[in-house]
Each structure stands twice: as C-alpha cells, then as structure tokens.
N, C-alpha and C positions, 0 to 999 in steps of 0.2 A: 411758335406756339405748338404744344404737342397736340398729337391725334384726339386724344380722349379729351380733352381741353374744349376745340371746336366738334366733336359730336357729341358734346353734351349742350354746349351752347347752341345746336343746331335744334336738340332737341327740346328744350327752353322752348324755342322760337316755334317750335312744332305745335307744341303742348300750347301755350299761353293763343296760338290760334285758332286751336281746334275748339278750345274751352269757350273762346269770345265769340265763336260763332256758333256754337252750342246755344249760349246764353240767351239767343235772340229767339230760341225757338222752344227750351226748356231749363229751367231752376237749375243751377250748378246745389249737391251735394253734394258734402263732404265728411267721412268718417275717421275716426281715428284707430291703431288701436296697439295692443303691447301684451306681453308674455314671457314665458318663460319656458323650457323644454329642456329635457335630460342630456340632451345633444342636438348639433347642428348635423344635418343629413342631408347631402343635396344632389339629387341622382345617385341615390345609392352609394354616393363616396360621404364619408367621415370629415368634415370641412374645420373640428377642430383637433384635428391629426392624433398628438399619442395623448393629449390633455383629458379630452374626457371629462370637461368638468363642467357642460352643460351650456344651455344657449338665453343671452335675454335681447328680446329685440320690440320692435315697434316699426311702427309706421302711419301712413296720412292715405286718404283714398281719396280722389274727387271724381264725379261723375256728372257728364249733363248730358241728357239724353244718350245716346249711344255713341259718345267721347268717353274715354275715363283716362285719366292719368293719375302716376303716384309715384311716393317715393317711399323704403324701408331701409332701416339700418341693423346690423348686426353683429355683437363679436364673433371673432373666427378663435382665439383661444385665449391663454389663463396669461401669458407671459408679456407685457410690454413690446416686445421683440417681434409680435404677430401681428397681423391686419386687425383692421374693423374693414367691414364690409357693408359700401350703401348703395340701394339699387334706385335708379330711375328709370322709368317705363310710362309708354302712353299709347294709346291706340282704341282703336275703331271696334264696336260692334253690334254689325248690321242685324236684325231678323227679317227673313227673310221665309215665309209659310212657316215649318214648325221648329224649321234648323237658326240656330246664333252661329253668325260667322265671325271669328276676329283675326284681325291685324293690329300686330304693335312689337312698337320697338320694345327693348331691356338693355341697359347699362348696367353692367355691374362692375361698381369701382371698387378701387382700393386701395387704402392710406399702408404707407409705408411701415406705421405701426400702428398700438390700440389706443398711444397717446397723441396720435394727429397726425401731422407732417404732409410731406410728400408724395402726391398719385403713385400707387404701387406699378410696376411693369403689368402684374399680372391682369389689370384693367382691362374688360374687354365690353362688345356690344351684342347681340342676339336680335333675329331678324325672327318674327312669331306668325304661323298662319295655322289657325283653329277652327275648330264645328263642333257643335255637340246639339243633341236632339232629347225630348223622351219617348218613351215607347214602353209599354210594360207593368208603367211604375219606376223604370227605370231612367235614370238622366247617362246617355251616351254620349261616349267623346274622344275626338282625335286631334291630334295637334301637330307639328312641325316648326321644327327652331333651326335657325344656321345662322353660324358665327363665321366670321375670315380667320379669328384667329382664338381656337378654344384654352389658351391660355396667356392671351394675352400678347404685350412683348419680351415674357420672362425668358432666361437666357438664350434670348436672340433668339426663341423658338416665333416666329413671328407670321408663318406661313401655311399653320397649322389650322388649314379651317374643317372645319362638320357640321353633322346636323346631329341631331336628336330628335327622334320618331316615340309618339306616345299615345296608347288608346288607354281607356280610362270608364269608370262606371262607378255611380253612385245612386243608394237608392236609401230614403229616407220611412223611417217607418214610426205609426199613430204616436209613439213616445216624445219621435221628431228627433231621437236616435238615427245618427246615419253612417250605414256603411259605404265606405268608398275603398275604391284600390286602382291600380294603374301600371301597364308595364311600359317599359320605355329601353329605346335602343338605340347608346352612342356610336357615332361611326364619323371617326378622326384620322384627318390626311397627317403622318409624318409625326406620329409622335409616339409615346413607349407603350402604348397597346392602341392598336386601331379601334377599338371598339370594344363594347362590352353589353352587356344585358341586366335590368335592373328593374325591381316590381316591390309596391308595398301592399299593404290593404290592413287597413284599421276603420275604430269607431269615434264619431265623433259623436258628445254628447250637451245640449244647452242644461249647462246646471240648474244659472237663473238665468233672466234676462242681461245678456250682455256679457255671459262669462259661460266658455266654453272648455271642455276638455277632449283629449285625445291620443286614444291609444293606438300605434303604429307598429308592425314588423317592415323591418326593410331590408333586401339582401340584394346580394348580387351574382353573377354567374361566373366571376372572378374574384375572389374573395384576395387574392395578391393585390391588385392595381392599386395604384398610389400607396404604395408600401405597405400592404395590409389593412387598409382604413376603408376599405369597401366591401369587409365582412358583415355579418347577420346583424340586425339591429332592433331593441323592442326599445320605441323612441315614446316618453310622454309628453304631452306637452298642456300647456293652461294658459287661456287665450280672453283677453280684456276687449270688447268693441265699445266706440262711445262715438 
C-alpha cells in the first residue's frame, strides 16, 4: 500500500474521532463553498505554470467546537495532461485568554491528471502549528508548516523536507471591507533553490451575503524559481459560501 494511501486513511481515522467526540460536547457545523479566480497562487509560486488560464475550486468545512476538519479541490491547469489538486486537513483550535492556537494536519494530493487516475508522486503532507491574537483593531498572526518531503516523491526527489514561516495581519473596517496581507519564508533541504521569500496583501470585500470578492498582489523575492512562475501577481478572485 503506498505512503499517501495509509496517511490519509490515518487521517480518516483522526478526523471521523475528533468530530464524534466533539459532538458530545458541541453541534457539528458544516459549510460549503466555491469560486473562481484569475490564477491559482500558492506561496507566491504560479501552481498553474505557463497556462494562465485561471482557477475554479470548492470545498466542504466542518467544525464542532474547536475540532474542524475539511476537504478542497482544485485545478492546477488547462491541459488534461495536469493535475487536479485535493486537499484534506483537520485539526485542533484551542483559545486560550485572547490567543487561538492551532494544530493540524494538510494533505495535499494529486491525480496523475485533470481527468482522474492515479495518486501523483508529487502527493505530499504538512504538519501546522499557529496563533493569532487582536490588538489594535487589528487580528495578528503566526504560523509554522513542515513537510518531510516538499514535493512529494517526484523524481526520486523524496528527502526534501522544510518548513514555511508566516506572520500575517488583517484588519476589517465599518464597510466590513478587509485588508489583510502576509509574508512567508520557504526554507528547503536539497532541492533547486533552498528557499525563498514571498508576501501578499489585498482587500476582501462581502458584496452580499454569502458572496465575497478579492483583490491580491502577490510577489516573490525570486521571481526565476519554478521556471519563472513565482513572478509579480495581481490575482482576483470571487468566492460562494453556503
């Protein structure tokens, strides 16, 4: 049985426990939701390479008490020939006086194309630990991610792990307008750039109820890595909850 096979099934088994025992103490809620965006962006790399031809995704959110788990799907580009991309994630978040702390897993898999098939190599996991506070008017925040292996097991590259360092600040104003931005720093054992630097900041805007928009710059401090695809970006996106 492959790797990605039993820790997702581990994480099944995480999830479906954390929730039933949630249950006995608060309401499981669940949300949905879907979109649309000019491009897929993910840490400042360009995830659908020289296509360009824009992002439609969705997903499911469940929460009970301070359990949440979820799962989202997404294409990665235009050509049959490419991934789809679906992420499962679940985990913990405690408050604790005025700070939320979290833990949780992310899977992010990947079919061998956008018409189905076979776990891609490039399938990998992300280990999460987070905090954020307010103060100001402002909502602060820091995170930490590490993978064993940040691309997975694409060619035989399998040993390549890091982390990703992010602080982050969002402050919502009377329109209910909010700006947010974030900068974040990869730092990768053994692979074709050790590391890099990447930050965005945009506005998110509720049009009506349930339907959001959002406008993003997103750049990097290597605008070469991944062959050019983690140059300047003014990304939009339009977002359905329900």
């Amino acid at each position: 049985m492959k790797k990605s096979t039993k820790l997702m099934g581990a994480a099944a088994i995480a999830v479906g426990a954390m929730l039933a025992g949630g249950t006995a103490q608060a309401e499981t809620d669940v949300s949905f939701n879907v979109g649309l965006a000019t491009d897929y962006i993910f840490r400042g790399v360009d995830q659908t390479g020289p296509f360009d031809e824009g992002q439609a995704f969705g997903g499911v959110d469940a929460t009970s008490g301070s359990f949440y788990a979820g799962a989202w799907v997404s294409n990665t580009g235009a050509s049959p020939t490419n991934f789809i991309e679906y992420d499962l994630y679940a985990g913990w978040k405690p408050v604790v006086g005025p700070v939320t702390f979290e833990l949780g897993l992310i899977y992010y898999g990947y079919t061998d194309s956008d018409l189905g098939g076979n776990e891609s190599d490039l399938s990998t996991y992300e280990l999460k630990a987070a905090g954020s506070f307010a103060a100001g008017g402002v909502t602060w925040g820091g995170a930490i991610y590490w993978t064993p292996n940040f691309s997975g097991d694409f060619d035989g590259l399998d040993d390549n792990g890091g982390f990703y360092y992010e602080v982050n600040a969002a402050y919502t104003f009377s329109n209910n307008a909010t700006l947010s931005g974030a900068i974040g720093a990869v730092d990768v054992d053994d692979y074709a750039v050790g590391g890099y630097t990447t930050w965005n900041i945009g506005v998110t805007y509720p049009v009506i109820e349930h339907l959001s928009i959002d406008a993003r710059y997103i750049d990097t401090d290597d605008d070469a890595f991944f062959y050019g695809y983690a140059g300047d970006r003014l990304v939009g996106t339009l977002k359905v909850t329900f």
